[in-house]
Structures are given as structure tokens and as C-alpha cells.
LUMKOL-523048 format. One line per field, with one value per residue: residue in three letters; x, y, z of N, C-alpha, C, O, CB in turn. Coordinates in Angstrom, 1 decimal. Atoms other than C-alpha are relative to their C-alpha. Glycine has a CB too. Example, Ala and Ser with C-alpha at 12.3 -4.5 7.8 and 13.67 -1.06 7.14 Angstrom:
<atoms>
aa: [ala_ser]
n_u: [0.9_-0.9]
n_v: [-1.2_-1.1]
n_w: [0.0_0.0]
ca_u: [12.3_13.7]
ca_v: [-4.5_-1.1]
ca_w: [7.8_7.1]
c_u: [0.9_-0.8]
c_v: [1.2_1.1]
c_w: [0.0_0.8]
o_u: [1.9_-0.3]
o_v: [1.2_2.2]
o_w: [0.7_0.9]
cb_u: [-1.0_0.4]
cb_v: [0.0_0.5]
cb_w: [1.2_-1.4]
</atoms>
This chain:
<atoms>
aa: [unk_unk_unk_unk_unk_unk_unk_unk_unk_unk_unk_unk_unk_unk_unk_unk_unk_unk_unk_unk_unk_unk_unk_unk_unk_unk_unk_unk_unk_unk_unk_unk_unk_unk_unk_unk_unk_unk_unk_unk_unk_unk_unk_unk_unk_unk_unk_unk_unk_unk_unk_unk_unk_unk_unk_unk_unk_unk_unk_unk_unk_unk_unk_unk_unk_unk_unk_unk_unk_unk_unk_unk_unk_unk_unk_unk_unk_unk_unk_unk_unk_unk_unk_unk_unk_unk_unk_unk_unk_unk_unk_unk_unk_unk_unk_unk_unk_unk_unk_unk_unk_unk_unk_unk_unk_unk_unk_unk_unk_unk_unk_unk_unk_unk_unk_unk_unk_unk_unk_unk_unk_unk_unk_unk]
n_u: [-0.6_0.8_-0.4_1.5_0.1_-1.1_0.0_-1.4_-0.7_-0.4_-0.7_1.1_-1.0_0.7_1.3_1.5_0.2_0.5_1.2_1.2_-0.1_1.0_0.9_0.9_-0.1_0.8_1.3_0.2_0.4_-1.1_0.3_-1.4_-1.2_-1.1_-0.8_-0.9_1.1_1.3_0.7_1.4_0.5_1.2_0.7_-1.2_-1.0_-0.9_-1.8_-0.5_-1.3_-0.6_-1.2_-0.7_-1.7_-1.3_0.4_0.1_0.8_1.2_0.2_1.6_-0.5_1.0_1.4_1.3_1.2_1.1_1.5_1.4_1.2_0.3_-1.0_0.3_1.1_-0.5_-0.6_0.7_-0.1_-1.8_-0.9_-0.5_-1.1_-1.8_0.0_0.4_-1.4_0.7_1.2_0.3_-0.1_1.1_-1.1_0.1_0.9_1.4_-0.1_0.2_-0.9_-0.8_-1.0_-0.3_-1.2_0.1_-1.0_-1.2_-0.2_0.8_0.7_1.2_1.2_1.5_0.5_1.7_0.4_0.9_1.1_1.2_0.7_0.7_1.2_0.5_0.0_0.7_1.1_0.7]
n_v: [1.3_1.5_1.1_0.4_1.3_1.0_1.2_0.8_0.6_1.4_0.9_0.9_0.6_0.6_-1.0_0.4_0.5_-0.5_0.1_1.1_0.6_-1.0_0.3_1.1_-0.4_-0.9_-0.3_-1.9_0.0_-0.9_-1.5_-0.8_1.1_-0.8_0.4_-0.5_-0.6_0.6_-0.8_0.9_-0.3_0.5_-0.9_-1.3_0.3_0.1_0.7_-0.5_0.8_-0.7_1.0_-0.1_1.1_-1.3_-0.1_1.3_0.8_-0.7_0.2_-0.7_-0.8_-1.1_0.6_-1.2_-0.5_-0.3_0.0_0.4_0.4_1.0_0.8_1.3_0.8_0.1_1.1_1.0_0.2_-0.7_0.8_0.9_-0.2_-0.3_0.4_-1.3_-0.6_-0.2_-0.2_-1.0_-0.1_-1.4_-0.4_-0.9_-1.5_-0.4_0.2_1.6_-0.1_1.2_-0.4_1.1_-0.7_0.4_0.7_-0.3_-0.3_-0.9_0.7_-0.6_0.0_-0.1_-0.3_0.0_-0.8_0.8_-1.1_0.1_1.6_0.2_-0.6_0.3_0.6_-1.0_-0.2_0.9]
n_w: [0.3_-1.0_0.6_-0.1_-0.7_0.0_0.3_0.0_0.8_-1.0_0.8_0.5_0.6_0.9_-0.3_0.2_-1.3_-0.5_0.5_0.6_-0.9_-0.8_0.7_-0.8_-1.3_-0.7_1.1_0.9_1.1_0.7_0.8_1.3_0.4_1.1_-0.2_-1.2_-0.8_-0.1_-1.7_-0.8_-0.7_-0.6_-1.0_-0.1_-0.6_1.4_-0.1_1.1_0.0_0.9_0.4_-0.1_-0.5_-0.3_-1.9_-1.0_0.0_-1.0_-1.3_-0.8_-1.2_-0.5_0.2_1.1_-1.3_0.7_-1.0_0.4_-0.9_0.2_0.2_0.1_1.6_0.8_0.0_0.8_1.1_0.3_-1.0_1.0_1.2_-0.1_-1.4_-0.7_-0.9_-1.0_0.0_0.0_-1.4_-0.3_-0.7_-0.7_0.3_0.8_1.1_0.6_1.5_0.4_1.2_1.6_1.1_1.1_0.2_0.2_-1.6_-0.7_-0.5_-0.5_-1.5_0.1_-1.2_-0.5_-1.6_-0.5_0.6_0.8_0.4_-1.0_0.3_1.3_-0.8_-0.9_1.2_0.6]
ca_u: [-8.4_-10.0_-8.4_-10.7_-10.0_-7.2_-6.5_-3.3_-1.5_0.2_3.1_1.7_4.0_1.6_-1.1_-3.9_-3.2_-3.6_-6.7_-8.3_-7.7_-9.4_-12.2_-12.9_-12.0_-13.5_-15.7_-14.2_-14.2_-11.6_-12.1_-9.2_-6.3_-3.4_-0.1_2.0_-1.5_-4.8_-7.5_-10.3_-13.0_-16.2_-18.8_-16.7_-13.8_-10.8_-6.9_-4.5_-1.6_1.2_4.1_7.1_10.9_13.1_11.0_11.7_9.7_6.2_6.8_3.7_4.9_1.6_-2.0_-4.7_-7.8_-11.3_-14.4_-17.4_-21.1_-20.8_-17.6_-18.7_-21.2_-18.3_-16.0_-18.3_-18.1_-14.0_-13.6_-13.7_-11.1_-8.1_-7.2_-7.3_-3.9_-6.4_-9.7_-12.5_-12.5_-14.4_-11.4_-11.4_-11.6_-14.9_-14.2_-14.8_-11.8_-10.3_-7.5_-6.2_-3.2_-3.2_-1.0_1.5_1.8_-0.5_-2.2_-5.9_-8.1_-11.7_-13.1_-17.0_-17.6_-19.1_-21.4_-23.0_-23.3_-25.2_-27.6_-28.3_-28.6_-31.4_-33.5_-34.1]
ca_v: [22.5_19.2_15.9_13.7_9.9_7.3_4.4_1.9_1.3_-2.7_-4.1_-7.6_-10.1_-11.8_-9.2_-12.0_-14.2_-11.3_-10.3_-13.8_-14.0_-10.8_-11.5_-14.8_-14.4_-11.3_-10.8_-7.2_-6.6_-5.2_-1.7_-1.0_-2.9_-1.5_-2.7_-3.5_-2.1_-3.2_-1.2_-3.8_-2.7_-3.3_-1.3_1.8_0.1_0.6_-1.1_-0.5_-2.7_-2.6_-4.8_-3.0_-5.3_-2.3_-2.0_-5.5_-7.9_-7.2_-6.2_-5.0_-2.3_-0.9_-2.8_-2.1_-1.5_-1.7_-0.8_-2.9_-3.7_-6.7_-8.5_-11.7_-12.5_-11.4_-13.9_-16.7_-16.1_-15.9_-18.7_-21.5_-19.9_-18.4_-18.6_-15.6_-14.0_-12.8_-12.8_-12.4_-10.6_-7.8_-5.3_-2.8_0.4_-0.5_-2.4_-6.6_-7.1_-10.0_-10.2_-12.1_-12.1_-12.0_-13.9_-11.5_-11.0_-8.1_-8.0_-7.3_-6.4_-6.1_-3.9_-3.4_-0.4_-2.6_0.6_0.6_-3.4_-3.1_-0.6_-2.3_-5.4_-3.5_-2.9_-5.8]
ca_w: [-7.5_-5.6_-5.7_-7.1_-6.6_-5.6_-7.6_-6.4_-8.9_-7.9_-9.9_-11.6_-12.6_-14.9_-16.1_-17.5_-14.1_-12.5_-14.7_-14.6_-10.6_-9.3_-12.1_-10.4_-7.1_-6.3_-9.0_-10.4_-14.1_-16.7_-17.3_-19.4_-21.0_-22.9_-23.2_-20.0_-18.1_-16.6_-14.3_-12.6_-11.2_-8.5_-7.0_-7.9_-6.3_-8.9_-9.1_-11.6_-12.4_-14.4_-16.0_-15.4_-15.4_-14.8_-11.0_-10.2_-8.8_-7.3_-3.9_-1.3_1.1_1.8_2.7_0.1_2.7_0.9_3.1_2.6_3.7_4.4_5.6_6.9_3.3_1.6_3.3_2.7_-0.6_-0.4_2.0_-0.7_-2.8_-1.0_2.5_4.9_6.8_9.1_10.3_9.7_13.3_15.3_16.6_19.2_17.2_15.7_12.7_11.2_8.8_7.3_4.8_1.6_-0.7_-4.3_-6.4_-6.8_-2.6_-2.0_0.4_1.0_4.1_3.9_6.7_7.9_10.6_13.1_13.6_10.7_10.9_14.2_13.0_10.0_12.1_14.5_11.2_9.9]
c_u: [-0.4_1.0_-1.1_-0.1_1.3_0.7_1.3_0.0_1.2_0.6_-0.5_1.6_-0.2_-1.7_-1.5_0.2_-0.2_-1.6_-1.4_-0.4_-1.2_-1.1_-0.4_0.1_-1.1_-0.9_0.3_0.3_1.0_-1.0_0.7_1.0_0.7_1.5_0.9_-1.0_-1.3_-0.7_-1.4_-0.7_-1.4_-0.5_0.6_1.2_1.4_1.5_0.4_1.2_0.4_1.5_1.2_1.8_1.1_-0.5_0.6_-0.9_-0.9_0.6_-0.8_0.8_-0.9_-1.5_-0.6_-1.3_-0.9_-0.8_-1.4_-1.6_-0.1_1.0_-0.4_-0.2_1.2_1.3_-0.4_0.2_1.1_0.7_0.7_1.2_1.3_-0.2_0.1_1.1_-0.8_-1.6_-1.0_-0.4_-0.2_1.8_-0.7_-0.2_-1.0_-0.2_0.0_0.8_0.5_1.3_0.3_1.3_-0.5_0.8_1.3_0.4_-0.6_-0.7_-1.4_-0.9_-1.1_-0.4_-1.4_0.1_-1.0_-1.5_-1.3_-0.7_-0.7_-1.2_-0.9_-0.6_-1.7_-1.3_-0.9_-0.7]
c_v: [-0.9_-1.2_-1.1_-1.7_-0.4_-1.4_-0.9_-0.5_-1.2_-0.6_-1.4_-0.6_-0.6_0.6_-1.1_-0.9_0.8_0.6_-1.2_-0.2_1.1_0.4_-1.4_-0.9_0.8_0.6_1.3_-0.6_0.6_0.6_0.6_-1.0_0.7_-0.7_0.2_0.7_-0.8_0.6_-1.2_0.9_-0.8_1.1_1.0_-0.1_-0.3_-0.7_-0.4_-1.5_0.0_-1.0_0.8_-0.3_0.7_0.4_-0.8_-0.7_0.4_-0.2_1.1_0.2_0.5_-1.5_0.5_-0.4_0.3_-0.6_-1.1_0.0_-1.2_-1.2_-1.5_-0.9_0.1_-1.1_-1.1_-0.4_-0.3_-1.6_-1.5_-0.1_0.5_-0.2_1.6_0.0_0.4_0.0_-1.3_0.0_1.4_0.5_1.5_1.5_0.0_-0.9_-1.9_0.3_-1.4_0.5_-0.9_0.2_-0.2_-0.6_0.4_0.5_0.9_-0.4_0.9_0.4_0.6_1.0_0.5_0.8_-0.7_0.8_0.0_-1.4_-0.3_0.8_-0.3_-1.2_0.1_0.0_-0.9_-1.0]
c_w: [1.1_-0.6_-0.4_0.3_0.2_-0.4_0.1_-1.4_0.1_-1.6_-0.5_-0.9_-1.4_-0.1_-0.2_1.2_0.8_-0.1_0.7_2.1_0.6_-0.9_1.1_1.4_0.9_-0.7_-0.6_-1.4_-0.5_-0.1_-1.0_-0.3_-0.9_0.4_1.7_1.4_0.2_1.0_-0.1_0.9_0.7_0.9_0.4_1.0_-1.1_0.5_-0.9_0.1_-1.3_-0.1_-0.3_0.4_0.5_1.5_0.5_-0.1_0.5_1.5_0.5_1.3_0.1_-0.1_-0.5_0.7_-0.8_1.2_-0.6_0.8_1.0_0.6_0.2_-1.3_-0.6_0.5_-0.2_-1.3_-0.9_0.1_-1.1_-0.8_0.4_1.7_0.4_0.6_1.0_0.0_-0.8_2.0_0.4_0.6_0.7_-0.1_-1.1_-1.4_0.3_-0.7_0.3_-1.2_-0.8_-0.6_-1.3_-0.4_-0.3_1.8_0.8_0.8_0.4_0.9_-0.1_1.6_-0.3_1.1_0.6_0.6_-0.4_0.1_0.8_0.1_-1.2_0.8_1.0_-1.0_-0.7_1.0]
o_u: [-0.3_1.5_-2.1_-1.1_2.2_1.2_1.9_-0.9_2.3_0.1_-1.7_2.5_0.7_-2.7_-2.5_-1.0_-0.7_-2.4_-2.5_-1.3_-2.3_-1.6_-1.2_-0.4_-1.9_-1.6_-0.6_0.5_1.7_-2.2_0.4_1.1_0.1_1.6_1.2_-0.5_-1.8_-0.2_-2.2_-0.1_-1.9_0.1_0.8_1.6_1.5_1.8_-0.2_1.4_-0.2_2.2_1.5_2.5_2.1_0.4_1.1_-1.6_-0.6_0.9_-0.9_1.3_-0.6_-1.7_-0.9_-1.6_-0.7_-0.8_-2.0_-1.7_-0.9_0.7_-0.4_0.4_1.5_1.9_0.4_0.3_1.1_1.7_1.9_1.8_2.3_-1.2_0.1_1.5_-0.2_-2.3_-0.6_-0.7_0.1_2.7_-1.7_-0.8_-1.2_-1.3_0.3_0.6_0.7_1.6_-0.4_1.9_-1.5_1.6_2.3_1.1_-0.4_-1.1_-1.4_-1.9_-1.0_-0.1_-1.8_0.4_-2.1_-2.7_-2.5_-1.8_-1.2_-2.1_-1.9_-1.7_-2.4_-2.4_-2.0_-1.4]
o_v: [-0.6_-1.2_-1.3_-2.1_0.3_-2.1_-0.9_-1.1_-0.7_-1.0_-1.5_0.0_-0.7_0.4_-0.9_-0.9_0.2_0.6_-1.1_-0.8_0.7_1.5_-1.4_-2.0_0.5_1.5_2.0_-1.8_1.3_0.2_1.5_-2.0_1.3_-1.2_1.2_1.2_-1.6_0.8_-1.3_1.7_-1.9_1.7_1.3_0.9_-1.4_-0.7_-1.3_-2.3_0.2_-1.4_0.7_0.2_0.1_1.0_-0.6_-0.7_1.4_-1.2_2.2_-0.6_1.7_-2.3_1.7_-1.6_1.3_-1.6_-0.8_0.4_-1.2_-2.3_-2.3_-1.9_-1.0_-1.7_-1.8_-1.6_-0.4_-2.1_-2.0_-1.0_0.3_-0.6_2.5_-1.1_-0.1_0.3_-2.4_-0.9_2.4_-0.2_2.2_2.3_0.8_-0.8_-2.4_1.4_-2.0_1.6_-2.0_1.3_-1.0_-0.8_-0.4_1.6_0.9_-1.6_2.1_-0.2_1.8_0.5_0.9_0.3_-0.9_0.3_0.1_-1.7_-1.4_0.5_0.3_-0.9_-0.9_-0.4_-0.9_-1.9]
o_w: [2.3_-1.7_0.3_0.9_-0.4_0.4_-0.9_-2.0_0.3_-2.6_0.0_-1.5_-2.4_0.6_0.4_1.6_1.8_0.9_1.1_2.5_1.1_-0.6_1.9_1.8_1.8_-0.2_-1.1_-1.5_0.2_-0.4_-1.8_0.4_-1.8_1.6_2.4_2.5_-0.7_2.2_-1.0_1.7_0.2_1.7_1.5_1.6_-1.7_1.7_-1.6_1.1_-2.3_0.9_-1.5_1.2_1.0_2.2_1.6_-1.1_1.3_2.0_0.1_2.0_0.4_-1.0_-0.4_0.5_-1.5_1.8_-1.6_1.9_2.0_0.3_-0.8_-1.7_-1.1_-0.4_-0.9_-1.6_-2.1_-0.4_-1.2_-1.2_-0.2_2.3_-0.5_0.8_2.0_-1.0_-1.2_2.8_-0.3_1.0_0.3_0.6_-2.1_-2.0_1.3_-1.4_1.4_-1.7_-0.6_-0.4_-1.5_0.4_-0.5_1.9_2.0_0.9_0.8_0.6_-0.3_2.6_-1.4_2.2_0.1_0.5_0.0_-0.2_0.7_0.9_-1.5_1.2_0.9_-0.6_-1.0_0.6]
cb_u: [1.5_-2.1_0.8_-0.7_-0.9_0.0_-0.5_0.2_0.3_-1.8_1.2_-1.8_0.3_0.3_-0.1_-0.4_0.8_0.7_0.4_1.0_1.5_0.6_0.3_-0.1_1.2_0.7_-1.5_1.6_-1.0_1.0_0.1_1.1_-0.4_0.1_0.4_1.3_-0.4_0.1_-0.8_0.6_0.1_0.3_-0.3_-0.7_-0.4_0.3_0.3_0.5_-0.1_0.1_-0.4_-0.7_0.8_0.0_-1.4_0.1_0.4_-1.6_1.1_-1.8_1.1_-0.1_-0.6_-0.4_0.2_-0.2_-0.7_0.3_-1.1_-0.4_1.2_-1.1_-1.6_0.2_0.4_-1.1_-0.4_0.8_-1.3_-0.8_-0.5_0.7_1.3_-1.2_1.0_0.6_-0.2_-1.2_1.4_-2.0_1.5_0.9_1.2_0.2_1.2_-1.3_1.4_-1.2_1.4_-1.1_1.5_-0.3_-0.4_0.0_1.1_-0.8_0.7_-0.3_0.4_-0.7_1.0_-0.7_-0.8_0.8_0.3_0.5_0.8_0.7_0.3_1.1_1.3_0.9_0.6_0.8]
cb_v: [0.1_-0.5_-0.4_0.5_-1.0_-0.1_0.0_-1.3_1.0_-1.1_-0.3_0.8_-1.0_-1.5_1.5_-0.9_-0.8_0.6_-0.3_-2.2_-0.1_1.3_-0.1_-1.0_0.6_0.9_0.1_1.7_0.4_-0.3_1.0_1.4_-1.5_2.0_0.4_1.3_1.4_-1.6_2.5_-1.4_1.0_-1.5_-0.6_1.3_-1.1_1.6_-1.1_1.9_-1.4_1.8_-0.9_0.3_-0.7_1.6_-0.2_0.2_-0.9_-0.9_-0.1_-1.2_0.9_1.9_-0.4_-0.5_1.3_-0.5_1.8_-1.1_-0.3_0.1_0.4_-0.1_0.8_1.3_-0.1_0.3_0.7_1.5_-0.5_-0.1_1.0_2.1_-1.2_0.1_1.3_0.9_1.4_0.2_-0.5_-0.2_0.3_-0.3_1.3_1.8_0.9_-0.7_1.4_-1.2_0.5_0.4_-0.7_0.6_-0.7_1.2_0.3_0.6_-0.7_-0.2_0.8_-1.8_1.0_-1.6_1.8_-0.6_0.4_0.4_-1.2_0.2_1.2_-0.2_0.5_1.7_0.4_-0.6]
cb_w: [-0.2_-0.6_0.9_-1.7_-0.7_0.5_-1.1_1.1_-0.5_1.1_0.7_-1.0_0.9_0.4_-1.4_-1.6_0.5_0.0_-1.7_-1.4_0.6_0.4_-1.7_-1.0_0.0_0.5_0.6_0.4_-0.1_-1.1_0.9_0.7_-0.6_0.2_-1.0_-0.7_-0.7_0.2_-0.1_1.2_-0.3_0.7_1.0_0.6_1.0_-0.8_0.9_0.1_0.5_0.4_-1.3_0.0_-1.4_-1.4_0.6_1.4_0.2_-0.1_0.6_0.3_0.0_-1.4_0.8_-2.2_1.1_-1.5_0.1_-0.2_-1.0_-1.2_0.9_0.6_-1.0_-0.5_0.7_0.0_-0.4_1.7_1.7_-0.7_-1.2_-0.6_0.5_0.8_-0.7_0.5_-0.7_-1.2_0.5_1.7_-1.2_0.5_-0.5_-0.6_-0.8_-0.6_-0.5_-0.7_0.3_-1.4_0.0_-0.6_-0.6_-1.5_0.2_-0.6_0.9_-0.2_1.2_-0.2_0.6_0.5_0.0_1.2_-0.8_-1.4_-0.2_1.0_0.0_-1.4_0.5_0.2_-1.1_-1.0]
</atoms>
């Protein structure tokens, strides 16, 4: 037995303003839709959400942490449309991250191993 992936699954107050936000925000895609449900995805990066009234209201007790190539380009591409809680900013154990909310209060942080972005960097 293996585990095989992890997809948050993130309360959603309003599933097509959630839909329509991280379609043209961040450019992911519906993958699925069924009642009271919705999974987005990008560049095999998945997130589930789910209209449940008997939880409450959306609340974000945990940061959702997606790695990328790229943080800077992808804030560029960010900066026009939402504002940033932090960053984007080099930190001490190695990493470029910025962060975001969505509109139901999540919140997002983008991180770049500075690492890899210095050997990539090097190459070209």
C-alpha cells in the first residue's frame, strides 16, 4: 500500500466565484463539478472545494504551499489582480515566496528553491 497524492479540499462559500476566480486569476481549470463540489486544476497542481452549511463558514487554519519554477514571472502575472500578504521575498532557508488570498480567506504562498533558481540562472 503507497499513498498516492494530496489534494486540499477548502470550504467555498460561493462555488462559481470560486470557480470563475482561480480560472482567471491563476489560470487553473475545472476538472470536475458535481453538486455542492468543484476540483481546479494546473500543471498537475489540484484543489478541491466544497459547499458545505452544516461546517460553517469558510475558515483557513492551514497555508496551502504550492512550489513553483518561477516565483517572480509568476508574480508579475498576479501583481495586477490581487494584492500580496507577503512578498515576493528571498528567505533565509533557501526559498523566494510570496502569498495571496482567495476570496473565500485562504491563503496562498508560492515558493521557488532559490537553489534551483540560481542554477537555472547560471545556464542561461
Amino acid at each position: 500500500m503507497r499513498l498516492i497524492d494530496l489534494t486540499p479540499m477548502l470550504q467555498s462559500a460561493d462555488l462559481d466565484r470560486t470557480e470563475a476566480w482561480y480560472r482567471d486569476v491563476l489560470g487553473f481549470a475545472r476538472a470536475g463539478r458535481a453538486e455542492g463540489w468543484l476540483r481546479m486544476e494546473r500543471d498537475g497542481v489540484a484543489l478541491m472545494f466544497m459547499t458545505n452549511a452544516h461546517v460553517g463558514e469558510p475558515a483557513a487554519t492551514a497555508v496551502q504551499y504550492i512550489r513553483v519554477d518561477d516565483a517572480l514571472s509568476l508574480w508579475d502575472d498576479l501583481r495586477d489582480k490581487v494584492g500580496a500578504e507577503w512578498g515576493p521575498e528571498d528567505f533565509d532557508y533557501g526559498m523566494r515566496e510570496f502569498a495571496i488570498r482567495d476570496p473565500d480567506g485562504y491563503l496562498l504562498s508560492f515558493g521557488q528553491d532559490l537553489e534551483a533558481a540560481t542554477a537555472d540562472a547560471t545556464k542561461g
